[in-house]
Each structure stands twice: as C-alpha cells, then as structure tokens.
C-alpha positions in Angstrom: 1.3 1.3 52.2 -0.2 0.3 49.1 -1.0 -3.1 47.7 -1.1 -3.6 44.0 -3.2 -6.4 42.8 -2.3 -8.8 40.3 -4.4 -7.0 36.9 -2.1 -3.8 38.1 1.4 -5.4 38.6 1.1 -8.2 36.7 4.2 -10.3 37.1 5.3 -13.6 35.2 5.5 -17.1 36.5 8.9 -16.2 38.2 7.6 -13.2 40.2 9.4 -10.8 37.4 8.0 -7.9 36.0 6.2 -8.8 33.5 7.6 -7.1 30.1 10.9 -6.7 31.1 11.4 -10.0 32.6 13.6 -9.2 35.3 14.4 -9.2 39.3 15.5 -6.3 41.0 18.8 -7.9 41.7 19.2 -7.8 37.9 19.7 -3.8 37.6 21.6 -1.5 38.4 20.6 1.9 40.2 22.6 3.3 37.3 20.5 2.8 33.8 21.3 3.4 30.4 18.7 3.0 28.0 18.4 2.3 23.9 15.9 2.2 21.6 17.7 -0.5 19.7 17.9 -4.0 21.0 21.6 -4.3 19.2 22.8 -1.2 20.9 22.5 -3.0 24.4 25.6 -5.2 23.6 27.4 -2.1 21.7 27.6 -0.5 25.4 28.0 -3.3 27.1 31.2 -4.1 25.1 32.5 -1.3 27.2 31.9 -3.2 30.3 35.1 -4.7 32.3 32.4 -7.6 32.8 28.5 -8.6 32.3 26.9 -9.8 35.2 23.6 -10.2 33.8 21.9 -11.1 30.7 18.8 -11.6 29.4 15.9 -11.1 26.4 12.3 -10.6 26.8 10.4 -9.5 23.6 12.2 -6.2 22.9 13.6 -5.9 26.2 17.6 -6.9 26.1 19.2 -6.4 29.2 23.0 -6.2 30.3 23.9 -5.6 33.5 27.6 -5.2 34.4 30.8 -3.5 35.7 32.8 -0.6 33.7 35.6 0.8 35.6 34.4 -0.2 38.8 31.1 0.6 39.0 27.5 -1.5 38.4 25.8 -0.3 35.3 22.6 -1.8 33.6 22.0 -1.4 29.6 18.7 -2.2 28.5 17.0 -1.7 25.3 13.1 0.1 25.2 12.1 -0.6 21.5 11.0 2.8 20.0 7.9 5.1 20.8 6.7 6.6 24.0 4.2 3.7 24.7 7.2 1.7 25.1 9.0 4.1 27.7 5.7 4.1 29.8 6.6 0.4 30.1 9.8 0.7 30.9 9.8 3.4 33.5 7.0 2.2 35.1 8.4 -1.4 35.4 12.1 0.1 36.6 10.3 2.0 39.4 8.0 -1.5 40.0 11.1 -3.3 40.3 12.7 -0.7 43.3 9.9 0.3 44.6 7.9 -2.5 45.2 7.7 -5.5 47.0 6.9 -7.7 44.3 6.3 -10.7 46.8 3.8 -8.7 49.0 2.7 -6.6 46.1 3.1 -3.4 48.5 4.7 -0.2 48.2 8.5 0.2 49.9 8.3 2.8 52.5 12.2 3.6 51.4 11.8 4.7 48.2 15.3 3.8 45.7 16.2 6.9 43.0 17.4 5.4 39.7 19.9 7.7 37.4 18.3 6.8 33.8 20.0 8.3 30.5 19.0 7.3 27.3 21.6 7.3 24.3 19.7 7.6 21.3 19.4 8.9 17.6 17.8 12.1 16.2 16.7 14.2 13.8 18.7 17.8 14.3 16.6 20.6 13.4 19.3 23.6 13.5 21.0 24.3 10.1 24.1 25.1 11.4 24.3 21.8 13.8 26.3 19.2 11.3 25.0 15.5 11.2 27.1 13.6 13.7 26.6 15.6 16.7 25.6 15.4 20.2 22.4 16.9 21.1 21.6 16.9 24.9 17.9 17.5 25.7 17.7 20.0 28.2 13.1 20.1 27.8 11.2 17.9 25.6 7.6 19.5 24.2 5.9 15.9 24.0 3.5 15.4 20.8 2.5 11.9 22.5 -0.8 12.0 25.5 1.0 9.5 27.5 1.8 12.0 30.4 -1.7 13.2 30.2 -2.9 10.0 31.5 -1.6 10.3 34.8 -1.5 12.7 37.6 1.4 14.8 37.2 1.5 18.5 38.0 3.4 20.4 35.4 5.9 23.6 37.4 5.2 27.2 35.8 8.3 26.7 33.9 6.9 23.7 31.5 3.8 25.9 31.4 5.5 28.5 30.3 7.4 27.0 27.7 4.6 25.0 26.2 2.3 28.3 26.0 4.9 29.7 24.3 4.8 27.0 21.6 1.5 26.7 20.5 1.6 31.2 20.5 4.6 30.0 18.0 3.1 27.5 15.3 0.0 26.0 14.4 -0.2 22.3 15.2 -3.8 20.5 14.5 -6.3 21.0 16.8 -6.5 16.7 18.3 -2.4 17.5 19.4 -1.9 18.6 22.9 1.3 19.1 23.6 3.1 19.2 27.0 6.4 20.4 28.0 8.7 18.8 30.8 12.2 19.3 31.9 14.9 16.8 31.7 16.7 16.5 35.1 18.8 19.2 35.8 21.1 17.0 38.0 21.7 14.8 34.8 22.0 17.7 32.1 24.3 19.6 34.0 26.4 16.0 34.2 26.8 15.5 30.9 26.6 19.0 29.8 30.3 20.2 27.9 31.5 22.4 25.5 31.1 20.4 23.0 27.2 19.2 23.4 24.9 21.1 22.1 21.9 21.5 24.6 18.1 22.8 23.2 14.8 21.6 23.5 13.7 18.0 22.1 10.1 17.4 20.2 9.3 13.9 21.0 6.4 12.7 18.0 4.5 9.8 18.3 5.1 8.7 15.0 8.5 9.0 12.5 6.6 9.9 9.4 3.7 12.0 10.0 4.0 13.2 13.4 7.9 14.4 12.6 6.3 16.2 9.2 7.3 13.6 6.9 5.0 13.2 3.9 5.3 9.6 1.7 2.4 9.1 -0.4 -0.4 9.8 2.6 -1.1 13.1 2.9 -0.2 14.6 6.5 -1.7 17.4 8.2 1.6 18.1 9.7 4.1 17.9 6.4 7.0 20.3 6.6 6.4 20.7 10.3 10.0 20.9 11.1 10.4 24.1 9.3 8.6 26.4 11.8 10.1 24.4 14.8 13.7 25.6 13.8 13.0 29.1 14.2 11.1 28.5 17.8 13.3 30.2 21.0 12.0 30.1 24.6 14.4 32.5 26.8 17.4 31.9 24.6 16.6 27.8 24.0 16.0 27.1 20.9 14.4 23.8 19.9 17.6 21.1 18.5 15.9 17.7 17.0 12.9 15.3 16.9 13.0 12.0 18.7 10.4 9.3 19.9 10.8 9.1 23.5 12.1 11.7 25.8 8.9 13.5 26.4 7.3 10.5 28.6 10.7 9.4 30.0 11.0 12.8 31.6 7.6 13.3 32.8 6.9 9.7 34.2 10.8 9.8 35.5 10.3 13.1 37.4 6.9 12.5 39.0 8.5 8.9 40.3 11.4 10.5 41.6 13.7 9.3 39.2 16.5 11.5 37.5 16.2 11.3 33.9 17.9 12.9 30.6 18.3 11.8 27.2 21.8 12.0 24.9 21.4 12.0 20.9 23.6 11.1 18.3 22.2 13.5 15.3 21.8 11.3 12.1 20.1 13.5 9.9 19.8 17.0 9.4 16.3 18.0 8.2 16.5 21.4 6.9 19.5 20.4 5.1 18.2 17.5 3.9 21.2 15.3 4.9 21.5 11.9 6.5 24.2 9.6 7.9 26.1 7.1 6.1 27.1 5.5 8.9 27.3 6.4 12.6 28.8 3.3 14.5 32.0 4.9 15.4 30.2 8.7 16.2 27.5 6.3 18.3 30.6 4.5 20.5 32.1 7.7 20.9 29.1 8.7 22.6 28.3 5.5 24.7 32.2 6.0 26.1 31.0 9.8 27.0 28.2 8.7 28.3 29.5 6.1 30.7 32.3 7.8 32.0 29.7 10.7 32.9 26.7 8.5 34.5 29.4 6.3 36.7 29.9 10.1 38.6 26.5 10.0 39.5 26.2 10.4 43.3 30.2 10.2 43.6 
C-alpha cells in the first residue's frame, strides 16, 4: 500500500492531523459539518452527551451521543479551500495509518452532511427555508486539481450551463452530484431540492457589487431561470461543490442542508434565524443517525 511521507501528511507533535488536530478515535463515522465555529456547540446541545472536545484554529470539534448513536460536529470555516482540508484530513484520519504513514487496505465510509446557510435564488422560495442540494455547479478549481472523473450526468449538466449564461472566460465550472444515498435521506415534502452554485467568493463571485466593479454583478439573475431536466438551480453557497467532488472520489457519502437567509431576487434577508437554524440541526440529526440502520 502506499506510504505518505511527512511534507504530504504532515501531522503535529501528537501524531494528529495536522489542521484539525485530531485522532481517529475522536470522530465519529457519522459527521456533521458547519461553517461556523459557534454552530458546533448549537448541535451539539442536542447531544444526550459530548464525548469529545476540542479547538484547533477554526476547527471546533464535538463528538458525542444523541439518542443513542455516536455523532461528530465539527466546524470547516467558510470557502472551498477550507473543505479540501477538511475532507481530505477526515479521509487521512480513517484511512490511514498515521503511525506507519501507509494506506489501510479496509477502507472506512464516512456519512458527511453539512448544515449550512444560503442565498435562495427562486422567487417563490420564502427566506427561512430548507434547501437540500441535490448537484452543486462549482465556481471554485479546487476539484480540478485532482484526478477525478466526472459521470456523463455532471457533464451533461455543466454543458448545459455555460449553453445557459455567460460567465467570464478565467471560470471553469464543474458539476458534481451530491450523494444520492444522503439526498434521498433527508429528502421530504417539505425540503426543497435544486441545484446549488458554490462561488469562491461572497461578493463578487455570488454577483454582488460594493464599490469594486465585478465582472459578474447581477449574476444571480440569469441563474434563476436555469432548468436542467426539470432541476432548477435553488441558492448560492461556499462549499458544496468541493465537498461533493472530493467526498465522492474518496468514497465518502456526502450532501449538504441549507437554511435560506436571504432571498436575492427579492432582495430580502433574515432578521434572525437561530430558531429556523435548530429546527434544522434537529431534522438533520434525527435523519443522519438512520444512516446504515
């Protein structure tokens, strides 16, 4: 199998990995993951117990049991360069002998859903709402820098995108499906399910314009009206794009949750979302405990 020297896995002076600053015995198989360091301890209030706790830069991790079962909460900062830390330290953590530095033969599957915050992009979709992402069209080049083989489904979808609106010319976009395993878990009839833009950016990249002129202003506006087979595109985020695409070609199952706090084409945002937010940690942990049941 494979040995990773120490510039490649690079590990602290406790033998954990080195960002997230923990041991595999401190997660769970069953991850939830938050942008926001604060919302680690909002889910884990939920928790019968915490097992585990710990800080490393952005990092904040819980680990713990809710209604019998061994869940881990742990915060990713925001952006998609962030995510290719994260998932690539989670896999480190399962996957590889961090002692020996080589590659398990039995490879470990983690269930990761990340409960996050969006901009919705459907007029009709009120602020408030849960947006499940069932494809994210990435606007980041983070998958791009590894080997992953896009189906002829992703192809398809992001072919169809750039026939549907012009984007500049230095944006490559990519397309990559949440896992369907996941989706179809927290799928109900009250989620609304669509395609998720993950930006690199919150003000330019998401067609915001302050006082720097963008090449991308209004960009939301086209996005809207975009429908691939009957899925239309729902709301812009910062992460889901690599967090699929690194997930899947690990062999992880990955899908990301939204709580919508602003409504672009209605120009409307939250004026407070704690309660909406717990209501959708509760959903979301009574769904990823069924995982594998």
């Amino acid at each position: 199998m494979r040995f990773f020297p120490a510039t490649d896995l690079v590990l602290d002076k406790s033998n954990r990995v080195y960002h997230l600053g923990l041991h595999r015995e401190n997660i769970s198989e069953k991850i939830i993951i938050v942008g926001d360091q604060d919302r680690v301890s909002q889910v884990s209030s939920f928790f019968d117990y915490i097992e585990h706790q710990s800080q490393h830069r952005e990092f904040v991790c819980h680990t713990g049991h809710y209604k019998g079962h061994r869940i881990t909460a742990l915060s990713t900062g925001i952006g998609t360069d962030n995510i290719d830390i994260v998932i690539n330290e989670l896999d480190a953590l399962v996957n590889i002998d961090l002692n020996s530095r080589i590659e398990l033969e039995q490879k470990t599957r983690l269930s990761i859903i990340r409960i996050g915050t969006c901009g919705i992009l459907q007029p009709d979709i009120p602020v408030h709402s849960f947006i499940l992402s069932s494809h994210a069209i990435g606007f980041d080049n983070v998958a791009y820098f590894y080997d992953i083989a896009f189906n002829e489904s992703d192809i398809s979808l992001k072919n169809q995108f750039l026939s549907h609106i012009n984007i500049p010319n230095q944006i490559e976009p990519y397309a990559i499906q949440s896992s369907e395993k996941l989706h179809n878990l927290l799928i109900s009839n009250n989620i609304n399910s669509g395609i998720t833009i993950t930006s690199s950016g919150f003000y330019g990249p998401q067609g915001r314009s302050l006082r720097l002129k963008t090449h991308t202003e209004n960009l939301h506006l086209p996005l809207g009206s975009f429908n691939w087979n009957g899925t239309k595109i729902l709301n812009f985020e910062m992460e889901s794009s690599t967090l699929f695409a690194l997930g899947d070609a690990l062999g992880h199952e990955t899908c990301t949750i939204c709580l919508g706090v602003a409504n672009r084409p209605n120009f409307e945002f939250s004026k407070g979302y704690t309660e909406k937010m717990n209501e959708l940690i509760a959903y979301t942990l009574d769904k990823i405990i069924l995982v594998d049941s």
